[in-house]
C-alpha positions as CSV (number, residue, x, y, z in Angstrom):
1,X,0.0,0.0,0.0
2,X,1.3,3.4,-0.8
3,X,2.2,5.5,2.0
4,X,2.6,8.9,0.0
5,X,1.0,9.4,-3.3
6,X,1.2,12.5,-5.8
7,X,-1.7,12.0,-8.6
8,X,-1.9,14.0,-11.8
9,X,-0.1,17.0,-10.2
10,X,-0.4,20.3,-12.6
11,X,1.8,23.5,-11.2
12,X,2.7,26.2,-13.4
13,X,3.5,29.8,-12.4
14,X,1.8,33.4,-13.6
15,X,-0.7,30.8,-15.7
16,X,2.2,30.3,-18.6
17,X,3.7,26.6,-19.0
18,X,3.5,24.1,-17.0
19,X,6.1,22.9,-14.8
20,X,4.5,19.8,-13.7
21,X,1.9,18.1,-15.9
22,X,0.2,15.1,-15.0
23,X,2.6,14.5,-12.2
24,X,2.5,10.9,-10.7
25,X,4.0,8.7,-7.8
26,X,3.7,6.7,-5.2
27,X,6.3,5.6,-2.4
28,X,6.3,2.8,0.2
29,X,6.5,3.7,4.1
30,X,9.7,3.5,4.5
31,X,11.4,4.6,1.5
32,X,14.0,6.5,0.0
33,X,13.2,8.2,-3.0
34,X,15.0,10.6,-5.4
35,X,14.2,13.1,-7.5
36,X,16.8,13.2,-10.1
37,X,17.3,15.1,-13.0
38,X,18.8,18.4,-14.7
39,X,18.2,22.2,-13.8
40,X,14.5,23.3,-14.8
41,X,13.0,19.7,-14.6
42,X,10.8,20.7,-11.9
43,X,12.2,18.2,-9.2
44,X,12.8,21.1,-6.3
45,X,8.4,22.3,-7.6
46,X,7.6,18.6,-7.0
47,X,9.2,18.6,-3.4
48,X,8.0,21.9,-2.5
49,X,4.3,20.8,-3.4
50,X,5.1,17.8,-1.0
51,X,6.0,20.6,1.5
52,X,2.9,22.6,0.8
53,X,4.7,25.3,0.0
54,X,3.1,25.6,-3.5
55,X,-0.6,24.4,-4.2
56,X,-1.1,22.7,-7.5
57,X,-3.2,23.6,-10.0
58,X,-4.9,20.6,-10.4
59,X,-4.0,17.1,-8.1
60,X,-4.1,15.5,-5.3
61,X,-1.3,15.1,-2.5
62,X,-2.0,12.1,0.0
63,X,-0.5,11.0,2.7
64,X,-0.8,7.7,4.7
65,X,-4.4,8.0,3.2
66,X,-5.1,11.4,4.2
67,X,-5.0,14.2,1.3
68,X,-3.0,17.0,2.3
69,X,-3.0,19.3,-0.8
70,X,-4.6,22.4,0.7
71,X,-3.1,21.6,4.2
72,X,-0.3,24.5,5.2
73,X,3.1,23.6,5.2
74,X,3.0,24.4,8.8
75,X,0.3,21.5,9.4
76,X,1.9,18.8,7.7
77,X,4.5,17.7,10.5
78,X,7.4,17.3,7.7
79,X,11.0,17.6,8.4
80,X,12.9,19.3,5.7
81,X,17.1,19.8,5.3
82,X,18.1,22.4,2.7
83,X,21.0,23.1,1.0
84,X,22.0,26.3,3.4
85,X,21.5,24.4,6.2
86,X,19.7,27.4,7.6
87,X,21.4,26.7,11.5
88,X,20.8,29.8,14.1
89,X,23.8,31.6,14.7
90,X,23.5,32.6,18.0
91,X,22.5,29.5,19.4
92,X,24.1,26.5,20.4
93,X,23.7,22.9,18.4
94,X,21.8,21.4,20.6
95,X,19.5,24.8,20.7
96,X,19.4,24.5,17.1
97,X,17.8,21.0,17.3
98,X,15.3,21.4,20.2
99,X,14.2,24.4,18.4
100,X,11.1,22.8,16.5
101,X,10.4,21.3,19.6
102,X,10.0,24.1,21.9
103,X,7.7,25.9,19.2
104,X,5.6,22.4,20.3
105,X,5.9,23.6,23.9
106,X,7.1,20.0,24.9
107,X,8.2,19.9,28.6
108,X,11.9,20.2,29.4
109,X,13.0,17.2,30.6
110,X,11.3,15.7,26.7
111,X,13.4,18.2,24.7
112,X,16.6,17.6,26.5
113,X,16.2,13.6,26.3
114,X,15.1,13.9,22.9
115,X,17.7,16.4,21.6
116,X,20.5,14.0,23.0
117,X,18.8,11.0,21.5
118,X,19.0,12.3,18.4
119,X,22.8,13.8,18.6
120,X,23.5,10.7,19.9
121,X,22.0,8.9,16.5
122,X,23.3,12.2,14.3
123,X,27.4,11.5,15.6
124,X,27.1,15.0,17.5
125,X,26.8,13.4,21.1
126,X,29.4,15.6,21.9
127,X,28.8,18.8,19.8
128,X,25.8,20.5,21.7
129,X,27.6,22.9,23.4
130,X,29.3,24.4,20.6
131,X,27.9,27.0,17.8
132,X,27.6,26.8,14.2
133,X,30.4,28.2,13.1
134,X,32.9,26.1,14.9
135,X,31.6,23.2,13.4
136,X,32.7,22.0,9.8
137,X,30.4,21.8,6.7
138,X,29.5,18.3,7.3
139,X,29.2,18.6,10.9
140,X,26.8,21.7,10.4
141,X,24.6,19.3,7.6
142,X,24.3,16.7,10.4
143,X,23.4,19.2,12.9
144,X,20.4,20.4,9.9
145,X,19.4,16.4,9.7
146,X,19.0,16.3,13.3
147,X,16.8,19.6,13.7
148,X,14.6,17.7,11.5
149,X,14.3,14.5,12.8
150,X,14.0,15.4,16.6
151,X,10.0,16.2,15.9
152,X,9.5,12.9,14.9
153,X,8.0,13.4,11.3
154,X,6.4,11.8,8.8
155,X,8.4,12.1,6.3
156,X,12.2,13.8,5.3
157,X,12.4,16.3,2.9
158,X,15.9,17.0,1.8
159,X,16.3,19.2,-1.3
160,X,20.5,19.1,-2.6
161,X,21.5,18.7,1.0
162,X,25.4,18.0,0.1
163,X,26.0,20.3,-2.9
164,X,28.1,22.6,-0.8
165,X,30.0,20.0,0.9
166,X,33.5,19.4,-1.3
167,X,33.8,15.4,-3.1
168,X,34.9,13.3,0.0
169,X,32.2,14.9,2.1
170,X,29.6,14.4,-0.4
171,X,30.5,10.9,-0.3
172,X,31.0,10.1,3.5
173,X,27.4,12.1,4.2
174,X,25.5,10.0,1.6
175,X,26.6,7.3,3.5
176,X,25.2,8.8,6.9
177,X,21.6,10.0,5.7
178,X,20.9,6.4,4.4
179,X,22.7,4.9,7.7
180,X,20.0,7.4,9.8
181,X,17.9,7.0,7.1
182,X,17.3,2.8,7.6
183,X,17.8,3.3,11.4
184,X,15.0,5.3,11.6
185,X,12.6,3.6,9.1
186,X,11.5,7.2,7.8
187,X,10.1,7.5,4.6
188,X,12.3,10.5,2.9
189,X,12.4,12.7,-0.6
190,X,15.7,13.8,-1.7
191,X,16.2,16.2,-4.5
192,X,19.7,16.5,-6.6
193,X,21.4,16.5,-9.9
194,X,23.7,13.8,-8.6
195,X,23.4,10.9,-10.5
196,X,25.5,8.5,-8.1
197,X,24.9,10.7,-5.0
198,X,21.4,9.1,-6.1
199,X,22.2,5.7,-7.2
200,X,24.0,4.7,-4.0
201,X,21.4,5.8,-1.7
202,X,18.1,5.2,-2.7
203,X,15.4,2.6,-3.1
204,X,13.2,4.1,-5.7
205,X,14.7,6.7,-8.4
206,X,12.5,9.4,-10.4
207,X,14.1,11.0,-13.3
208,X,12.5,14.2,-14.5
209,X,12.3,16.0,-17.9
210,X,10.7,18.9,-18.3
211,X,7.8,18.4,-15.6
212,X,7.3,14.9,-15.8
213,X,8.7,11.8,-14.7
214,X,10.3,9.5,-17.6
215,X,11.5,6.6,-15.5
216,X,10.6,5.7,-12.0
217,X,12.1,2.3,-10.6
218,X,14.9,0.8,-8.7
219,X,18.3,2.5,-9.6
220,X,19.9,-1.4,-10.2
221,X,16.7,-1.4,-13.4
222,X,17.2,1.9,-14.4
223,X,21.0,2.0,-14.4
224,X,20.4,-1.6,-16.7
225,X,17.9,-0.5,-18.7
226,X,16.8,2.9,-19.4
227,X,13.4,3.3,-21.5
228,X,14.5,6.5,-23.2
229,X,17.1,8.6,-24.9
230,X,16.9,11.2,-22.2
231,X,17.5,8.1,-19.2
232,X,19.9,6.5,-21.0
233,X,22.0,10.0,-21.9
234,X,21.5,11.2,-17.9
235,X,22.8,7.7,-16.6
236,X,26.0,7.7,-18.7
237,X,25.4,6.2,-21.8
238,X,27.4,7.9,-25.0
239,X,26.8,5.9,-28.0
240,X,24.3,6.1,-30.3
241,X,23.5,5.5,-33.4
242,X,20.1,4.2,-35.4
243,X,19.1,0.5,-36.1
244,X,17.2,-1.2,-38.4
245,X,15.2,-4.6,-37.7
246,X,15.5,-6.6,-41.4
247,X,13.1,-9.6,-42.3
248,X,15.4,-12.4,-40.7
249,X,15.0,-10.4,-37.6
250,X,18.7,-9.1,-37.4
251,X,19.9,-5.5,-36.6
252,X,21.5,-3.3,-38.9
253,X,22.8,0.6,-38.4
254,X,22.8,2.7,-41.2
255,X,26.3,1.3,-42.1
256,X,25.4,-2.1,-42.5
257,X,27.2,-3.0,-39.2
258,X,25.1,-6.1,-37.8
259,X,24.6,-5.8,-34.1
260,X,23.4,-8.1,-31.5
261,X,21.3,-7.2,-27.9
262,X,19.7,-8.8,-25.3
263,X,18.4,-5.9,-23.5
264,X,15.4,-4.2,-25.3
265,X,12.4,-1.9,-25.0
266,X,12.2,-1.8,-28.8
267,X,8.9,-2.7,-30.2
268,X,9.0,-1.5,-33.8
269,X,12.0,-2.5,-36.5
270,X,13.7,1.1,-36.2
271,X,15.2,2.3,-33.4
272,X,18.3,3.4,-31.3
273,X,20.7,1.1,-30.0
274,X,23.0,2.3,-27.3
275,X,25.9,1.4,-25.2
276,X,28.2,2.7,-22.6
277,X,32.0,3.3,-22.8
278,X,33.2,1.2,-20.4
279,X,31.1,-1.4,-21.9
280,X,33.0,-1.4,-25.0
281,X,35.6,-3.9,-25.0
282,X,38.9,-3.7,-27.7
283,X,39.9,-6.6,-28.9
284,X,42.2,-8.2,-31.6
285,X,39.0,-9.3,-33.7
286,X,36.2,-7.0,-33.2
287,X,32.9,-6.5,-34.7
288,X,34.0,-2.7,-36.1
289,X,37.0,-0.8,-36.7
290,X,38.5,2.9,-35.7
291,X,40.6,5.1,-35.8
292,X,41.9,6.6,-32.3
293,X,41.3,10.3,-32.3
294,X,41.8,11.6,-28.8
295,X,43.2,9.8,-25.7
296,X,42.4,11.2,-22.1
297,X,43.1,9.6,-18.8
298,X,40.8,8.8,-16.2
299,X,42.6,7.5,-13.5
300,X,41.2,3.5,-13.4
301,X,41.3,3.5,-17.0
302,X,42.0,5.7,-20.5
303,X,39.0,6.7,-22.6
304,X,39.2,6.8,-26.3
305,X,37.5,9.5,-28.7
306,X,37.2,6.7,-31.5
307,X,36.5,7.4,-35.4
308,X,34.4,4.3,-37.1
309,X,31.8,3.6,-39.6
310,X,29.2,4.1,-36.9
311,X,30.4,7.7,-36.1
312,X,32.6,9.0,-33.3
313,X,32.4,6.4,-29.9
314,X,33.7,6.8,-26.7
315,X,35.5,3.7,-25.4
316,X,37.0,3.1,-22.2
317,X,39.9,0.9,-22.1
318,X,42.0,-1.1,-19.4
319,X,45.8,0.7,-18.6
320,X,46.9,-2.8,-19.4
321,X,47.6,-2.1,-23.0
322,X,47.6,1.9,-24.3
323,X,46.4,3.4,-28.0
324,X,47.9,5.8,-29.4
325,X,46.2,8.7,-31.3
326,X,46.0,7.6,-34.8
327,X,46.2,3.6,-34.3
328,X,43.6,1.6,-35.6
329,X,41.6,-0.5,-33.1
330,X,39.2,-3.4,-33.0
331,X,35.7,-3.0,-31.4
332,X,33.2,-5.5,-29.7
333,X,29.9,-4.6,-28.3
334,X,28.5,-7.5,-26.1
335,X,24.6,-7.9,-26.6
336,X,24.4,-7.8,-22.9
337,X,25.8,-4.4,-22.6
338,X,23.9,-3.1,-25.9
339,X,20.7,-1.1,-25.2
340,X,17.9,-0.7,-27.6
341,X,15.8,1.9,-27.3
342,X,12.3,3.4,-28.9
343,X,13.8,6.1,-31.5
């Protein structure tokens, strides 16, 4: 049963376009579940709506089988962790995190076992007597998560949370929001652009385009097997090129270069097969030819800007053996790795 449901959300501002049309989802009790997509997808509308700090046009918000969509933000009993952090100053950490419950009026002796509970569970146990600004940008993100978990809420609204926290950061506080995350069983939103930020922590992933959702399902599904161009090009595929189905049911690009896939959403005989570069193997005998054109390293591996009948790829390859611009290389594309796609 659905603990939060959106259905056929509409929001658009000034009465011009629409940046959410027909909006659905639906999330578990319990769940983790991105919003993921580029700048102006409508991602950060769709969790404000959630908030109630926009009211749709047309739509429903529900949750745990109560609709909420006219009910204030102030009503709803969400916690919510933005990307300033928005921490008082002037007051201490663990001031900072009783503060939603004091606006509650709960009794002293609740707000100071609570507070510490949830420092405790937060890694700040020993942080309450100090101020903001002696604290470091992940400390200070933790001390946000905690503010809103302290009043118990229904549900975690965390919109970019870690894009002002530097790489290592990023990753070590993905690691702690899914860690209080599961220890608290609370069903929570997150918003980002993050594509493995997103991947690593969540049970259910919505990618947006232009106020609507193209894909929603597990990131292990979506990160096999996107249903669209958009998908596959936000999840980090780079090859693409058009196919053709002929009468003895083989494919064939424009080139006549026959390939072979296992993994399809294809229902017509024309459409777009795709694969990434690290799935690209070289070998001595491959299925196409090219021409090195660039070579830039990665680190792991080198990846190789690669001239062939099918166009310009990009292949990844192993530091075992290293092309040189302007050798000639063979190319295999594994029909597991090889998506096809609705063109």
């Amino acid at each position: 049963m659905s603990f939060v449901e959106l259905k056929d959300i509409r929001v658009s501002y000034d009465g011009k376009q629409n940046i959410l049309e027909n909006l659905n989802i639906s999330m578990k009790k319990g769940e983790l579940v991105s919003l993921l997509g580029p700048s102006g997808c409508g991602k950060t509308t769709t969790l404000r709506v959630i908030a109630g700090l926009i009211e749709p046009k047309e739509g429903q918000f529900v949750l745990d089988q109560e609709e909420l969509t006219k009910v204030p933000v102030h009503k709803r009993n969400f916690g919510m962790v933005f990307q300033s952090y928005a921490l008082f100053p002037h007051m201490t950490i663990a001031e900072n995190v009783a503060f939603g419950l004091k606006l509650r009026k709960e009794k002293k002796e609740v707000i100071d076992q609570k507070v510490a509970e949830m420092l405790e569970i937060c890694g700040l146990e020993n942080f309450g007597e100090r101020y903001p600004k002696q604290l470091s940008g992940g400390q200070r993100q933790r001390v946000a998560l905690a503010r809103a978990l302290v009043i118990e809420p229904k549900l975690l609204l965390l919109d970019e949370p870690l894009s002002n926290l530097d790489a290592k950061l990023r990753v070590a506080m993905r690691i702690e929001i899914k860690r209080i995350q599961q220890k608290l069983g609370i069903t929570t939103v997150f918003v980002t652009h993050d594509q493995e930020e997103c991947f690593s922590i969540s049970d259910k992933v919505a990618i947006m385009n232009n106020g609507v959702i193209e894909q929603y399902d597990t990131p292990e599904q979506i990160y096999r097997l996107p249903i669209s161009k958009f998908v596959a090009q936000f999840i980090g595929f780079e090859n693409f090129f058009d196919v053709t189905r002929t009468t003895n049911g083989e494919l064939m690009t424009a080139n006549e270069v026959r390939i072979e896939s296992s993994i399809s959403t294809l229902a017509n005989d024309t459409g777009i097969a795709t694969i990434r570069p690290e799935d690209i193997v070289i070998e001595q005998t491959g299925d196409i030819q090219g021409k090195v054109l660039v070579r830039t390293f990665l680190g792991k591996s080198h990846q190789y800007e690669v001239e062939t009948a099918l166009g310009k790829l990009l292949v990844n390859g192993s530091d075992k053996q290293i092309f040189e611009v302007g050798e000639t290389i063979e190319l295999v594309f594994p029909a597991d790795k090889v998506v096809l796609l609705e063109r």
